[in-house]
N, C-alpha and C positions, 0 to 999 in steps of 0.2 A: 559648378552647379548649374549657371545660366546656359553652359556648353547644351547639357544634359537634358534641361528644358527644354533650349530650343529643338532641340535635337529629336525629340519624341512629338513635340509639333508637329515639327515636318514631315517626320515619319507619318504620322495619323494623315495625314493631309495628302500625302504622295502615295498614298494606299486609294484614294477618292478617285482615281483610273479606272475606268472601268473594267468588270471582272473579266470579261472577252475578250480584251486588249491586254499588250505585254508591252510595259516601256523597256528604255534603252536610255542606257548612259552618253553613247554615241554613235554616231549616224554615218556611214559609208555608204557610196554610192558607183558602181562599175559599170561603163556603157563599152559594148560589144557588139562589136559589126567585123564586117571581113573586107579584109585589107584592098582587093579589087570583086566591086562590083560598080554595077550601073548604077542606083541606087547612092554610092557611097558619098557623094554631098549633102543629097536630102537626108539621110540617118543621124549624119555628123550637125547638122544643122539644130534637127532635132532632137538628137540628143545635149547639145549647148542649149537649149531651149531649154527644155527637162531639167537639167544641169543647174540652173539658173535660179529654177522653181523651187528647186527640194533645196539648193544649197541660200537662199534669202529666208524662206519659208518654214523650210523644217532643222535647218541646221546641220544638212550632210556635207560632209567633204568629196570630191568625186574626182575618180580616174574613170580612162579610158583605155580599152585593147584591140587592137584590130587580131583579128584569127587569120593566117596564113592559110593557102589553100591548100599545101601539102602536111600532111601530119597536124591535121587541124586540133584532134582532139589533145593529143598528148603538148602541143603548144599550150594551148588554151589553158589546161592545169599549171601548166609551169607557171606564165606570166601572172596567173591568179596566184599562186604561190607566193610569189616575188612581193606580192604587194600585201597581205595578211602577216609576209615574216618584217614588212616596214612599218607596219604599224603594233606598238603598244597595246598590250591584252588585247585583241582585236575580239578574244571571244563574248567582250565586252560591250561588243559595237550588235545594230541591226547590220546586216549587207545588204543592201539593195543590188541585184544584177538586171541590168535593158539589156536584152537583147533584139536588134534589130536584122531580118535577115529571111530567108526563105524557111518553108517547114514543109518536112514531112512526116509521112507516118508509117515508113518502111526502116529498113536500119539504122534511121538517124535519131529513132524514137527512145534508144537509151543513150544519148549522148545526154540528157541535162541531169538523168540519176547519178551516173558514173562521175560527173563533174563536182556535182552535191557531194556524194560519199567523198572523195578527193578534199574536201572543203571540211569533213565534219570533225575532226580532230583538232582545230584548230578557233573551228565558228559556230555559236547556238543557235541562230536564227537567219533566216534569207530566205528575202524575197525576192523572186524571179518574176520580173515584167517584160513576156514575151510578143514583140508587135511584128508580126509575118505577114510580109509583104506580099511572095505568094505561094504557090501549093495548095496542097491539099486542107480545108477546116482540120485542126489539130484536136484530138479526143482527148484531154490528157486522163483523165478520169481513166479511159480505155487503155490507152496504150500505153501509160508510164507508171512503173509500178510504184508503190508505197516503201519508201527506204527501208531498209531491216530496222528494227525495233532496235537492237541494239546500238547502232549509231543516231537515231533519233529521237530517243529518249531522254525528254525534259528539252525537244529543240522543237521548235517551231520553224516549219519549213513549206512554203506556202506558194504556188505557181497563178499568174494572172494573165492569160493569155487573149490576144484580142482578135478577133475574127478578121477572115483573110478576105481579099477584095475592097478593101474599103478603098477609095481614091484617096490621090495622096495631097501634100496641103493641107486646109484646117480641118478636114474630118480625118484625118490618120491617128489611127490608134493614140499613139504618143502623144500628138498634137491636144487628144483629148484629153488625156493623164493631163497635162499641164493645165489645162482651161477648167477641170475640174480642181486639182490643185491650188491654185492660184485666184479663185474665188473662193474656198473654203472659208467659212465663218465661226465653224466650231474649233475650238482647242485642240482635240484630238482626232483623227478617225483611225478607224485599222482598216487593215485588208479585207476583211471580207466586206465592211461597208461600203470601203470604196467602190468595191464591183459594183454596187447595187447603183452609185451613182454616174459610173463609165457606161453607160447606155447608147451608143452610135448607130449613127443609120448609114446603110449602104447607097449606092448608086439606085440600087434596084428599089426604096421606099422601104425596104424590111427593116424591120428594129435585131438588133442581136446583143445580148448581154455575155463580156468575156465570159470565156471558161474560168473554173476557179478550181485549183486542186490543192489538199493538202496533204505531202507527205510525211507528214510524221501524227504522234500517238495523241499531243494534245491537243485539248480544245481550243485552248487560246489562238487569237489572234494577231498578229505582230500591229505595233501603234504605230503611227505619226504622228507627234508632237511637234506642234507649230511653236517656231521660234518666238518669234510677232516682235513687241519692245517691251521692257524691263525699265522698270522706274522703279526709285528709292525712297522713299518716306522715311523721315527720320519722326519717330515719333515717344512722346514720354509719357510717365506711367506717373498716377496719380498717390500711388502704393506701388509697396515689392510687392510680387508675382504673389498669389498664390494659389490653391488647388481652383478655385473657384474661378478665379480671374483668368488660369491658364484655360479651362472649359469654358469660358467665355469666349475668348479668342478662338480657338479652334472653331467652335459652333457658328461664331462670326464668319473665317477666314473659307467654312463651306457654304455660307451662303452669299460668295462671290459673286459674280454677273457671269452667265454661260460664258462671256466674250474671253473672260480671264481666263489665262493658261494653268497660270501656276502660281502659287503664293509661297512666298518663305520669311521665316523668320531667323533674324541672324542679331547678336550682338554689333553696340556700336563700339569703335574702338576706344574708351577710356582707363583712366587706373581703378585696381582693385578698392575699395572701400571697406569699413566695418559699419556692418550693420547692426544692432542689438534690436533682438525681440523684444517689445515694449508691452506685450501681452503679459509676461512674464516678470518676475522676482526680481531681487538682487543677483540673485545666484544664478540664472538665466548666463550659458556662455554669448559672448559675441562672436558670429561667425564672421568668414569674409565671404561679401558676394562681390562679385563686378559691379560697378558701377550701373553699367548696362541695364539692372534688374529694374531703375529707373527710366531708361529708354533703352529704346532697342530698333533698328532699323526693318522695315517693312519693304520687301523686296517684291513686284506683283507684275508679271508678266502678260500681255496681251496681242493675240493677231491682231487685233482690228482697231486703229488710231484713233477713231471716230470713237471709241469708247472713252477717253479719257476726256472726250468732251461732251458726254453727256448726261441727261435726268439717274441715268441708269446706274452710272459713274458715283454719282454724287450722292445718289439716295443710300448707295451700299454705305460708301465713309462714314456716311452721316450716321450710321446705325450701328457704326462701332461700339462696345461695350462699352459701361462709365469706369472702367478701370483705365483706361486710355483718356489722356488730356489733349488739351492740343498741339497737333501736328501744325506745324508752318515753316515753310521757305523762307530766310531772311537774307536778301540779299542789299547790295549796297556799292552806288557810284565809286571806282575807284581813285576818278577824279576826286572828292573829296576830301581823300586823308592823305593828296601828295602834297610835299611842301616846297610846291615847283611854282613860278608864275605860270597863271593861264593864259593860254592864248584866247583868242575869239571863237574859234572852232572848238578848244578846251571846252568852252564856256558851253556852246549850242550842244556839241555831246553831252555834254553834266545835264543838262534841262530834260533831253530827248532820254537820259538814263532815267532821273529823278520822276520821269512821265511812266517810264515804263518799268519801274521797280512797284512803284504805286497800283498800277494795272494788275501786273501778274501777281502782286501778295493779293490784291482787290479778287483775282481771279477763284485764284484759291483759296476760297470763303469754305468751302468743305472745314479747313482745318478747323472753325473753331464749333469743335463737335459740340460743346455746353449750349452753343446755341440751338445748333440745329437739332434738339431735344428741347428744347422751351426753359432749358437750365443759362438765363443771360445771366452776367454778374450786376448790370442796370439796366434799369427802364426808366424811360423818361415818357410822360404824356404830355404832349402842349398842347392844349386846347387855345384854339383863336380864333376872334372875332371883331368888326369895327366898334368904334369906338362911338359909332352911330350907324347900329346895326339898318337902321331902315324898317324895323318889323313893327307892325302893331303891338302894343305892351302885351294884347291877351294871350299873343300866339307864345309867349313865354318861350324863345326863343336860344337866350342868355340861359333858363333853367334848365334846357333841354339838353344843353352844350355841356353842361357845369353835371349834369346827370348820368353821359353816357361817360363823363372823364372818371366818376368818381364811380363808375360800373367798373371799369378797369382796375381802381384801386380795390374793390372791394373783393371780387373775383380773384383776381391774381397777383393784388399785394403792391403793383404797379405804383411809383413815385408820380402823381400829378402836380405840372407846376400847376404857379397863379395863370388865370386865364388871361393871355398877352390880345390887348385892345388896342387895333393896329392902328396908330393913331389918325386923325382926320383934321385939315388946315391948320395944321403946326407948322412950326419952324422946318423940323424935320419931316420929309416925305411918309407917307406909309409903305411905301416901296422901300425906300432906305432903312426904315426900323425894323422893319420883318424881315428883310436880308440881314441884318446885326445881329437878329434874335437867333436866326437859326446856323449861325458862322459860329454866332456862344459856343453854340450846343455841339458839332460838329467838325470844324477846322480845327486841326492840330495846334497851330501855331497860336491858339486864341487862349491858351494854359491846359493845365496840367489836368483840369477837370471835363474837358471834353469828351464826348464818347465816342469810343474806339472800338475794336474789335471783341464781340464777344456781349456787348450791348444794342440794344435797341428803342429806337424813338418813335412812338406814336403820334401823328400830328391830326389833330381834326379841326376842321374850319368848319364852321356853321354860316353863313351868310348869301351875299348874291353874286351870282356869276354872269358872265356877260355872253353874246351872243358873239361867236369871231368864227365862223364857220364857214362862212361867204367871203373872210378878210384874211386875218392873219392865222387863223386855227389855234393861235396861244388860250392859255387857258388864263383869261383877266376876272380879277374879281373885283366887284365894284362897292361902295359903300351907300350909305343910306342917304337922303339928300341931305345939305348942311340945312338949317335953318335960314330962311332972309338972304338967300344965293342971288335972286334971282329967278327967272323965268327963262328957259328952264333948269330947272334948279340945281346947283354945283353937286356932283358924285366924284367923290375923289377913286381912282383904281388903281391897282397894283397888278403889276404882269409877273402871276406865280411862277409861268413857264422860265422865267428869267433866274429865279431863285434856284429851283429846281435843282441846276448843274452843282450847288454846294450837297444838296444830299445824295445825287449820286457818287460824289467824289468820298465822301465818310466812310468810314471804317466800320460804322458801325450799320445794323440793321435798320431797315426805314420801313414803315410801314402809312400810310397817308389815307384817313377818311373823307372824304368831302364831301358837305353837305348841302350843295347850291343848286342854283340851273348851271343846268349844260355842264355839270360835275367833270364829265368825261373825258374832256378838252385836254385833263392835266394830264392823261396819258401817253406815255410815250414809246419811242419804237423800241424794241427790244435790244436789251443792253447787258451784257456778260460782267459788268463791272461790279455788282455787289446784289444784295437781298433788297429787293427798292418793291414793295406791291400798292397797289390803290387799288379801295373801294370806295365807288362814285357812288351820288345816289340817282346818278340818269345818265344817259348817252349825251355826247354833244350836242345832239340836236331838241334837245326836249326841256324841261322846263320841270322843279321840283315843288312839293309843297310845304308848307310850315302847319302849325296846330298838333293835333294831337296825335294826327296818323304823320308825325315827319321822320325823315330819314334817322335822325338820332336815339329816336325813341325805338325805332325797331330793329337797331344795331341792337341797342341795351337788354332791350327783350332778348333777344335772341342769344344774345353772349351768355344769361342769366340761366337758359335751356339750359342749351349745350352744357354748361359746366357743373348741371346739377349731376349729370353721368358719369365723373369723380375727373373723366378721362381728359387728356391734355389732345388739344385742336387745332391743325393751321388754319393760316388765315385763311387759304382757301376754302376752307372747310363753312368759315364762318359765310363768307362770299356765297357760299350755295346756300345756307341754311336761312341768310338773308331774302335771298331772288325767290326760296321757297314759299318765307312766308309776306310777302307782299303778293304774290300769287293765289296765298289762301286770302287775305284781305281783300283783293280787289273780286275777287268770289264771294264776298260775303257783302251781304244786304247793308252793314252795321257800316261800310265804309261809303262816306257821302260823294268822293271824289275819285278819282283812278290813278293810283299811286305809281309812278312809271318805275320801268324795271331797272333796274341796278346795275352797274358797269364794274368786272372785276379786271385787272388788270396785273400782271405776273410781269415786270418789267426784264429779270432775266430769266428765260426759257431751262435755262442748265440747271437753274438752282430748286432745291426744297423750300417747300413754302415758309412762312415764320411758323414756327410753335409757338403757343399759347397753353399753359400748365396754369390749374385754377390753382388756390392760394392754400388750400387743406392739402397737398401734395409736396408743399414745401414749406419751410419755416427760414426764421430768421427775424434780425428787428423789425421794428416797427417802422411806420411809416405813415405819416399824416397827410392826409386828401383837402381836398377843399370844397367849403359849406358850397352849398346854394348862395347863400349873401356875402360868401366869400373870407368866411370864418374857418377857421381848422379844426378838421377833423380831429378825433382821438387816434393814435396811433394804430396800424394794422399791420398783419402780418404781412411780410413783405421777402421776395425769392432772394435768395441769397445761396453762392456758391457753396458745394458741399465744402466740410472742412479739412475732409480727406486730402482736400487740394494743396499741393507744396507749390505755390508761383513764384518761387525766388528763385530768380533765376543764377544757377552756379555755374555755368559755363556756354559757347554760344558757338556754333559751325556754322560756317557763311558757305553757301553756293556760287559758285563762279561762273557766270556767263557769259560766255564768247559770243559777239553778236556781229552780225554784217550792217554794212553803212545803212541797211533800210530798218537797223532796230530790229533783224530775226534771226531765235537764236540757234545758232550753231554747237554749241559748244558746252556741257554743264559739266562743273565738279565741284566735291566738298572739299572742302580746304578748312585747317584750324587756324586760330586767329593769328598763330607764329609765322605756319605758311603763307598766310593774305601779305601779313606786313613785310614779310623775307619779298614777297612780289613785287609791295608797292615802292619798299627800298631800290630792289633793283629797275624802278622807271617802271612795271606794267599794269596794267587797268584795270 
């Protein structure tokens, strides 16, 4: 049954060609020059050149024939013979023929019909790339006639000839075919487009566009389909297939990135199961589906490398249907599970793995698509502030913190802890206890309840930030003076930018408000490691306010907007709708002082922003906030993963990576858990 799905996927999908183009199963390639001319290095040169192109690029195989100068015509038939009876259904294939060589337009003008017809018993489709060196401009339109309908019928047969005189070197005909080639950006093109993009200019400043002829009856035009690279996603399913789900996918799988070639869907290889429809009776039969119908591998081909690394890349994954759970790479030091002494270099490889297994699952944050829809399985909000905030009582400062925390809960169901009071002249540092606090919330190794993938932590700090703009550039936050210090009077500070490197290292999603001077400090340089964004309420060099126009209060407002329009929001989204409305504020009469503008910051460029889903969009328990005074809320509704979700996990394919001494990888494959351990018995990594 899963055969038969996937199978009408694809189908639908490998119809998405365009209707002027004719694909090919497979791709041949014949370059044809003559056995003594003057010429004959430059041709051969260029043709390995061409050769090169088509066979990295689009996936042809290619021979070569030189043409004898006696009995030219009837050779040339035969050794073309020779090589269509050595290939495999060849009528299967596109042919490409180069011919490199002189042209005329007297007798010689039915040598490539005669050769065609010679070829049509055996081959549907050929194209002929004529680059003539010299003679006469070649008219083929004029001079070569249209094959008999009878042999050309339902074949596509199609000539590209390039104007004569062009010097030779990088403006020769051929030389261009490859330069256009070999920059191509799009998945497919055909022949008659390409003309359009083979534009050369001669010695003499003239522009000339080849000739283009078709001999045969239909419209179509033969494709090139770019090879590029093929990557495998193993990915599972949240539910068996059905009508719905499979229309999802396809609807998905065509709104691809231009850059994508080609999509396929294939079963992965496990045992058959029984299924039972659960919709259904006692009497309901149990079929058997593959396993598969729970996962299934995603197959997605691309010219251009630079797509797999970017916004473009990622926004598409991310927008996979909710019938799809998460896709993830799980890979794993094979040093780990040998039961061999290590050596000292053992040791340094293990670390240098253990860094870079971290990295690229880090990398591949795409996978966990629940998030990157605003569906986390946690949230956590920390609200912090010292312990001697430093503000005048009136500016209500603590309420203002304790207000926008319990906007997050109210809105979007969000878990707010107790507001952590970074503490000030203890024992312990305040540096030291807001590094502990947030190792809680984020280091694996700290237990079983830390967040991980597929979660996200909100951190907001209210307080005072310090000026390091001239000094160190860290982003220091300082506390309010102690009582009886001294003159002048003791501020204890904390260097955030120190802390910092634990939530880029998390698994889980970060998100960081800040509400001081010089907020902006805590930004950092762009970093591919995880979903990390900050909103400052000032640039590094400026100076924030407190009261009743502060930056807390017009996060809260603003979050309160936004979500009245049911619709779910990234951060960034909020990030603009904030800078907007301190903009209408410092425009209006009613605001006493001038509210400086807002710093957003996206710490990885590759990635989609956090989503934000208000709290009427999703259910689940409850979930208590905290008062103003620091009393508990009544419980609120709170996001919880759909229940459609099966996360037990019943089986686990590892990725094997072959890497060089510099840690880059060479080498991947899936391996099941019998094959990893049949490896690491036999001593490999």
């Amino acid at each position: 049954m899963a055969l038969s799905v996937f199978a009408d996927i694809n189908t639908q999908l490998k119809e998405k060609v365009p209707r002027s183009g004719r694909a090919h199963d497979k791709y041949r390639a014949v370059f044809i020059g003559w056995e003594s001319t003057d010429d004959n290095s430059t041709w051969r040169s260029e043709a390995r050149e061409l050769s090169g192109v088509l066979e990295k690029g689009f996936g042809f195989k290619s021979r070569t024939i030189t043409i004898p100068l006696g009995d030219s015509l009837n050779s040339l038939k035969s050794r073309l013979g020779t090589i269509l009876d050595s290939e495999t259904s060849p009528s299967s294939c596109l042919w490409l023929l180069h011919y490199s060589g002189t042209g005329n337009e007297g007798k010689e003008a039915v040598f490539w019909p005669s050769v065609l017809e010679s070829m049509a018993d055996m081959v549907s489709d050929i194209v002929v790339l004529a680059d003539f060196r010299s003679g006469v401009f070649p008219k083929p339109l004029a001079t070569i006639p249209a094959l008999d309908p009878e042999v050309s019928n339902n074949r596509v047969c199609e000539l590209l000839v390039g104007p004569t005189g062009l010097p030779e070197g990088s403006q020769s005909f051929t030389k261009e075919i490859c330069r256009v080639l070999d920059t191509l950006r799009e998945p497919h093109v055909n022949i008659m487009a390409l003309r359009s993009k083979l534009v050369v200019t001669t010695g003499g400043g003239k522009w000339y566009e080849p000739s283009y002829s078709k001999l045969s009856q239909t419209r179509q035009s033969n494709l090139l389909e770019q090879v590029g690279t093929t990557i495998e996603l193993r990915v599972a399913l949240r539910r068996p297939l059905d009508e719905d789900a499979l229309d999802d996918l396809v609807e998905w799988a065509q709104r691809k990135p231009p850059e994508v070639k080609r999509i396929v869907f294939s079963e992965a290889e496990t045992d058959t199961i029984a299924l039972t429809d659960t919709a259904g009776g006692p009497n309901d039969k149990a079929c058997l589906l593959p396993a598969s119908l729970l996962e299934f591998i995603l197959s997605v081909s691309t010219a251009d490398l630079n797509l797999l690394d970017s916004a473009t890349w990622y926004d598409w994954l991310g927008s996979a249907p909710n019938s799809i759970d998460t896709p993830r790479y799980h890979v794993r030091s094979g040093f780990a599970h040998r039961r061999l002494s290590k050596s000292a270099g053992d040791e340094e490889i293990e670390s240098q793995l253990e860094d870079f297994v971290r990295r690229r699952n880090r990398e591949e944050s795409w996978r966990n698509h629940d998030s990157r829809l605003g569906h986390y399985s946690r949230v956590i909000v920390l609200p912090l502030i010292w312990e001697i905030p430093g503000f005048h009582p009136e500016l209500r400062v603590l309420q203002d913190l304790k207000h926008l925390a319990n906007t997050f809960r109210d809105v979007f169901g969000f878990t707010v802890e107790q507001v952590f009071n970074i503490p000030v002249g203890r024992d312990i540092s305040g540096q030291r206890a807001l590094e502990e606090r947030i190792r809680d919330l984020v280091e694996e190794k700290r237990g079983p309840n830390v967040l991980g993938a597929g979660d996200l932590v909100i951190i907001i700090y209210s307080g005072h930030g310090s000026n390091t703009v001239h000094s160190t550039g860290k982003a220091v936050w300082s506390s309010g003076p102690v009582p009886n210090s001294g003159s002048p009077p003791y501020r204890e500070t904390i260097d955030w930018s120190e802390i910092q490197p634990y939530l880029d290292r998390a698994e889980c999603d970060v998100a960081q408000i800040l509400d001081c001077c010089h907020a902006a400090s805590a930004a950092k340089d762009p970093d591919d490691r995880g979903r990390n964004e900050i909103l400052a309420a000032c640039v590094r060099e400026s100076r924030t306010i407190a009261g009743p126009d502060c930056f807390c209060r017009i996060v809260a407002r603003t979050i309160k907007r936004l979500a009245r329009g049911g619709d779910p929001f990234c951060f960034r989204d909020l990030a603009h709708n904030v800078d907007q409305e301190v903009r209408k504020m410092n425009r209006s009469a009613a605001t006493e002082t001038t509210i400086p503008t807002p710093y957003f910051k996206q710490v990885s460029e590759h990635m989609s922003s956090i989503k934000l889903r208000p709290r009427h969009m999703i259910g689940g328990p409850g979930v208590a906030g905290v008062g103003v005074n620091g009393a508990q809320r009544p419980p609120m509704v709170a996001p919880s993963v759909p229940s459609a979700i099966d996360r037990n996990v019943v089986a686990e394919v590892f990725v094997v990576l072959s890497l060089n001494s510099q840690m880059e990888e060479v080498k991947r494959e899936h391996v099941t858990k019998n094959e990893l351990l049949r490896r690491l018995g036999a001593g490999g990594a």
